[in-house]
N, C-alpha and C positions, 0 to 999 in steps of 0.2 A: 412398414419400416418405422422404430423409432427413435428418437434421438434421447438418448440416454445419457444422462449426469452425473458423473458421480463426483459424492463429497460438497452438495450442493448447500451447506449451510455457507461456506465462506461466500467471504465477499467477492471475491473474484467465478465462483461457479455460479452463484445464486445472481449473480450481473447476467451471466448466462444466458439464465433460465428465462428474467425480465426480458434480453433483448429479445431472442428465439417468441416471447409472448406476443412481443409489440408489433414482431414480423410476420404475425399472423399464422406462424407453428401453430398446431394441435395436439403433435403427435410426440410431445415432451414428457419425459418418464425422471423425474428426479429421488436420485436415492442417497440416503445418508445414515450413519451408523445409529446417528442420536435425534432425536428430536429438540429443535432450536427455535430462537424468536424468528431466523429467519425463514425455516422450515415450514412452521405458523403462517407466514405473510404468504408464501410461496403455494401455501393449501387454498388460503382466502384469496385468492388469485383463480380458483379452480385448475390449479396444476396439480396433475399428478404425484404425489411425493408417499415412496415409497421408507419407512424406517426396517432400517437392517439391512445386509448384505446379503446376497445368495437368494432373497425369495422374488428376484424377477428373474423372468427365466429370457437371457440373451438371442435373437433370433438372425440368422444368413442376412443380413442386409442391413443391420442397426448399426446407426454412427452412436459410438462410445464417446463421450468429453468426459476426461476425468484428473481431478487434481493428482500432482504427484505424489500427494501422501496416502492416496489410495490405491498406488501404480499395480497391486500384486492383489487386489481383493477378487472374489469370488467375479464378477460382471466382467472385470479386465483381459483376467484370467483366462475366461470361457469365450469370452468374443476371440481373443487370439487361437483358442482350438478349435472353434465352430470355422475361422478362416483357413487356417492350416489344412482341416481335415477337408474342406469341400474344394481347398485350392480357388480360391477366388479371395478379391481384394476387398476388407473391408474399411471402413472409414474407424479408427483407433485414434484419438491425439489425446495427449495431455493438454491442460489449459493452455501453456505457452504455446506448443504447439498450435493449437487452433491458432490462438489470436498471431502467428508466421502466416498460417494459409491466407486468410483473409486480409490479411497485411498485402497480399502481393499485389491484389486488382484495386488498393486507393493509394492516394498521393499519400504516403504515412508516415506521422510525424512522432518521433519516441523521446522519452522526458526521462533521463536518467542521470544517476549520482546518490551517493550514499544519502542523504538527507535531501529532500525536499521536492521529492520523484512525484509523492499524491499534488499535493498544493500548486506545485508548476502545472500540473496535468491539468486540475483542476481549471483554474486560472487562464491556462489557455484555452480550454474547451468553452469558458463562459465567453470569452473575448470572439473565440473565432464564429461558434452559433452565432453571433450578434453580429459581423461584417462579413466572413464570408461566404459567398453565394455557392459556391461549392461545397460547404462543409456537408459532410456524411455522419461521423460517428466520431463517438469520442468515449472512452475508455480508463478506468485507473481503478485503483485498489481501498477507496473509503468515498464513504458515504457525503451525499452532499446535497443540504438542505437544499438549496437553488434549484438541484436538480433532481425537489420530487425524491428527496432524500433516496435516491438511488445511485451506484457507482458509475452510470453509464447516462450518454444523451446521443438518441437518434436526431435526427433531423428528420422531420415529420414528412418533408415535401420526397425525401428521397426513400423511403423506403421500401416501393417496389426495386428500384437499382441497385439497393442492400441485397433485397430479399434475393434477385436473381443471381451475385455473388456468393450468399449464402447455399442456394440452391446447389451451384456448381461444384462447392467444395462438396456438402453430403454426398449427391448422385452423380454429378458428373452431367447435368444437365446444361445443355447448350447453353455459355454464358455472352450475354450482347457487347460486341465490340464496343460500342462506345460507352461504355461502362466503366471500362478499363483503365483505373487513376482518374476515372470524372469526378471523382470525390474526397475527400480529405478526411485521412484516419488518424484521431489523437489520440495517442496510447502510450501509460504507463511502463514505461521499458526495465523489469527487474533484473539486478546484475547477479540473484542466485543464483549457483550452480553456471554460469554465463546465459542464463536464458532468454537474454536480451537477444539472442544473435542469433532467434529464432525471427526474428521482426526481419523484413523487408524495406528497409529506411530510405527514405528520399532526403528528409530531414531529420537531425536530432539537436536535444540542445544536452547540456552535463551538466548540474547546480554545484556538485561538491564530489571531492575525493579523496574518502577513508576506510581505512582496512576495515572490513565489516565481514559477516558471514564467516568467520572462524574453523565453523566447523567443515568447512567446503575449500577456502582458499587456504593457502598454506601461509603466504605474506603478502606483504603488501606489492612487491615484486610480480606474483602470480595474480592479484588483484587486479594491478593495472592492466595487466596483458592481455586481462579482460575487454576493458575500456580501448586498450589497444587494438584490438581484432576489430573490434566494435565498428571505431572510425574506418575501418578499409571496407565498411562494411556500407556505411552511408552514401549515398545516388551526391548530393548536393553538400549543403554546408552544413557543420555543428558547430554549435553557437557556447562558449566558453567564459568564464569571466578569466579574466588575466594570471590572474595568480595560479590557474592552473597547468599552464608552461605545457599542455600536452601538445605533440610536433607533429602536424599530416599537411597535405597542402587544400584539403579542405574545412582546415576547422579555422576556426575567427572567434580571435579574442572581443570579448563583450565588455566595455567601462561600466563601472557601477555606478549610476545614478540612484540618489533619494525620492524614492515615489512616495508620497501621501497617501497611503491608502487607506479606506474609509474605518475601514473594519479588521484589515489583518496587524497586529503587533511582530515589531523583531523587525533590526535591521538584516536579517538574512533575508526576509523578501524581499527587500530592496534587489538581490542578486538575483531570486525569483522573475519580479517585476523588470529588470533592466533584460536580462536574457529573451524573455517574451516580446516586451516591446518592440526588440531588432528584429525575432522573428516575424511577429505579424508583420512589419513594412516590406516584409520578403513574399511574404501569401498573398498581401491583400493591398489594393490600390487605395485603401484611406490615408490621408495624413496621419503624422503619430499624436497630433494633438485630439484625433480623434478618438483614435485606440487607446490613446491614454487614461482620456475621461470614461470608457469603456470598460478597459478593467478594473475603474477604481471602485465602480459599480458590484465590484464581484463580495461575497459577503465572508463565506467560511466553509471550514471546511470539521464535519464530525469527526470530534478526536482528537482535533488540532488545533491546541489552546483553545479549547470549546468553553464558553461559558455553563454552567449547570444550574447553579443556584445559587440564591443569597440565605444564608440558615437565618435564625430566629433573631441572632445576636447583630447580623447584618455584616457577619465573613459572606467574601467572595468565594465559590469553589468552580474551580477548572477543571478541567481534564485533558490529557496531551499520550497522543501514543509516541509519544519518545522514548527512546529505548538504550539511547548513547551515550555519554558523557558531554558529546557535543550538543546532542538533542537539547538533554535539561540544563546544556548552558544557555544555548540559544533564548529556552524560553525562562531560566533566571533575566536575563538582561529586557527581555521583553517585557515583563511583569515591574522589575522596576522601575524599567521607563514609564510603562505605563500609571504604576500605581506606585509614585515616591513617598515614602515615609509611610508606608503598610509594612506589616511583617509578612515573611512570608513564610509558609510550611510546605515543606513537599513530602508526597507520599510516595516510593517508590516501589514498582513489582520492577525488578530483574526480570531479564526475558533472556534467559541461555545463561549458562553456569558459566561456558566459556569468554564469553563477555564479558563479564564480569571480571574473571580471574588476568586474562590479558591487559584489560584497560582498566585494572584498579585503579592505580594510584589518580587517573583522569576523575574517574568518579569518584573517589574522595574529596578531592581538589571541587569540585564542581558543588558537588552535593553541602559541603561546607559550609558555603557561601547562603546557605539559606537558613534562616533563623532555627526552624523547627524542623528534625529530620524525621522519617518513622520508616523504615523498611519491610517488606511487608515480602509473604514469602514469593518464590521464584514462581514464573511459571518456566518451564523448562523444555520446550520445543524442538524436538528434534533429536535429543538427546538422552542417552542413559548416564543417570545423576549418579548412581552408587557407581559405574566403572569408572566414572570422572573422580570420584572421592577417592577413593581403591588407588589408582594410577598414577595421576596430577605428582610432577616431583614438585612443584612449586607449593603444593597443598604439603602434601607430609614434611617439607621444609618448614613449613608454617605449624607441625601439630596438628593438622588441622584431622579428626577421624569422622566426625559426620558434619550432618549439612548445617545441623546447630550451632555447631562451633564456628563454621565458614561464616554464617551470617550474622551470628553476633559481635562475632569481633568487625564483621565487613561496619558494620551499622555503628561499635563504638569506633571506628576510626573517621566514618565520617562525621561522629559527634550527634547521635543517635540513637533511638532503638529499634528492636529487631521483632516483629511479629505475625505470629499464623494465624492471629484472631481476629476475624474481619470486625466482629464488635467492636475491640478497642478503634477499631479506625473510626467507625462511626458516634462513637462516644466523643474522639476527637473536634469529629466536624462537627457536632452539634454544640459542643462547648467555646468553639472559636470563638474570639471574639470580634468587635467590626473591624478594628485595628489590624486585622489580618487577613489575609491572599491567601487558599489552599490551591494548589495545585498535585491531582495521582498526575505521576507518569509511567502508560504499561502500552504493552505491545498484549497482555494476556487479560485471564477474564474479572479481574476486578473490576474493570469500565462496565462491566453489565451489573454487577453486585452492587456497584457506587447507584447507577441509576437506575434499578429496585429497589434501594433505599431511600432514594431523594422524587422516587415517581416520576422520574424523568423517562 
């Protein structure tokens, strides 16, 4: 039997493949269309990592984990006819899926809301490793220097009671009663497609709530409904900040307190920070004066207002996967605060066409506010860009016939320009000068292009 991956460059399968390592697997088969930086790490690992689809041949008894952008490839595919045809059950889950099964045998705690899902996650897994004596696993969707720059942290002491967990979901092998919730699971709870409500929750906490995913929800209406399900869904309490007004009789509104934290900018972690605080007094028997000093300890998170490098001239350059209107406000306001009387310039990749075209006028408004604009092209996820162009009545109201036109005018309306040419950006940062802040904001693969060019 093997346990088989597919689409194992991301982050969230390639987490996988490390936990499944650390559990002391053997028999991990990773397969991905392309060869990637993380493909590379996953090799020098001595994991199997197979490039392309179709050249491993699926066998009667292999558990499939496969992301859902691979749901119909050749491995997926064949495992569902090798099961059909011999009539027997075989282990098939999408990533969400797995991380539902595993979800049911620990106390598990889900960190969800349109912004601030990694960082909470983050933040908490660093606080609860450190006080409590239960903690199991903990789980999210970016990288994170603290932890051995991986998306994931075992607890070292508990990994035979993982591994027997783990065991039961693949084969079905006798799992130990008291196993059963002896541990605490922290996990990243994404609201695409509702797949948060694949989690088995005891606890959850919600940072923020905005129409997001476009091309899955219909409004904001269908959005909530999500979040709504959600709460009827959680064992215990969710933890809210006020202003979110959502009504069950187990969620608790959370006051926002000012935390000092050492290292993270933006008062939006303050919302991070005060949410987590009232949970951990719920987990764990420390004082909050304890837990406090605890997570101020916590450092950062890759991606997210990342520092990169000082260029020649002595510009600061960041890096932020923010993707929103609200994102690149958040971290306008952080950047200020932090560095008053710097210019600032932001670099921005669009990530979905539809995003963009729904929540223009927001990213206008937002993007404005910063000295120096440069738009740089889409990456387009998920999506087919010419049917959008072709269709959109909102675009042929605007003229708009190809994607040149959409982003040039997007770029001079926020007082900017518009381009496909990764040189000009680096031409940019290297001419900065000290008196300036660069900040990319991308959800896509300029963050790798940026740091091959700074050797980062």
């Amino acid at each position: 039997m093997k346990i088989v991956l597919v689409w194992a460059w991301g982050t969230g399968m390639s987490g996988v493949a490390w936990i499944l390592n650390d559990l002391w697997y053997t028999n991990i088969v990773c397969i991905d269309a392309n060869q990637s930086e993380l493909t590379d790490k996953l090799k020098a690992k001595w994991l199997h990592v197979i490039i392309g689809h179709g050249k491993y041949k699926v066998q009667l008894g292999d558990v499939i984990i496969y992301s859902e952008a691979t749901a119909e490839c050749e491995e997926v595919l064949e495992a569902r006819k090798i099961m059909k045809a011999n009539r027997k059950v075989m282990v098939i889950l999408n990533y969400f899926q797995f991380l539902g099964e595993i979800s049911k045998y620990f106390t598990t705690i889900g960190f969800a809301g349109t912004n601030g899902k990694s960082s909470s996650t983050a933040l908490a897994i660093h606080t609860a490793k450190k006080l409590l004596p239960n903690f199991g696993l903990g789980i999210l969707w970016a990288l994170v220097p603290g932890f051995n720059t991986q998306s994931y942290v075992i607890n070292s002491k508990a990994k035979k009671d993982i591994r027997n967990i783990f065991d039961y979901v693949f084969t079905g092998k006798a799992l130990e009663y008291k196993n059963i919730k002896k541990r605490s699971f922290f996990v990243e709870a994404c609201e695409y497609k509702r797949h948060f409500l694949y989690l088995d929750l005891d606890y959850a906490m919600i940072t923020s709530l905005e129409l997001d995913h476009t091309d899955y929800y219909k409004d904001m209406k269908d959005y909530l409904s999500a979040y709504e399900t959600l709460l009827t869904k959680v064992r215990h309490k969710v933890l809210i900040p006020k202003w979110l007004r959502l009504k069950s009789k187990n969620v608790q509104e959370v006051s926002i307190k000012i935390i000092p934290f050492n290292h993270i900018r933006g008062k939006h972690n303050d919302v991070n920070g005060s949410l987590i605080l009232e949970l951990m007094t719920k987990l764990c028997k420390e004082p909050k004066t304890k837990i406090l000093s605890t997570m101020k300890t916590f450092g950062w998170l890759r991606r997210r207002m990342e520092f990169l490098k000082t260029n020649k001239n002595g510009a600061k350059i960041f890096t932020d996967y923010g993707h929103m209107a609200s994102s690149i406000e958040f971290g306008y306001m952080a950047l200020k605060h932090k560095f008053p009387g710097k210019k600032l310039f932001v670099i921005f990749q669009p990530h979905q066409i539809n995003r963009i075209v729904l929540w223009r006028k927001d990213f206008v408004k937002t993007l404005n506010k910063y000295d120096t604009i440069l738009i740089y092209d889409i990456y387009a996820a998920r999506e087919n860009i010419k049917d959008f162009i072709t269709h959109h009545a909102f675009l042929k109201d605007m003229k708009i016939k190809t994607l040149e036109d959409l982003w040039t005018q997007f770029a001079s309306a926020c007082g900017g320009k518009y381009t496909t040419n990764f040189s000009v950006i680096t031409k940019e940062i290297q001419k900065a000068e000290k008196d300036t802040v660069m900040v990319v904001y991308s959800a896509g693969d300029i963050d790798y292009k940026l740091r091959k060019f700074l050797g980062k």
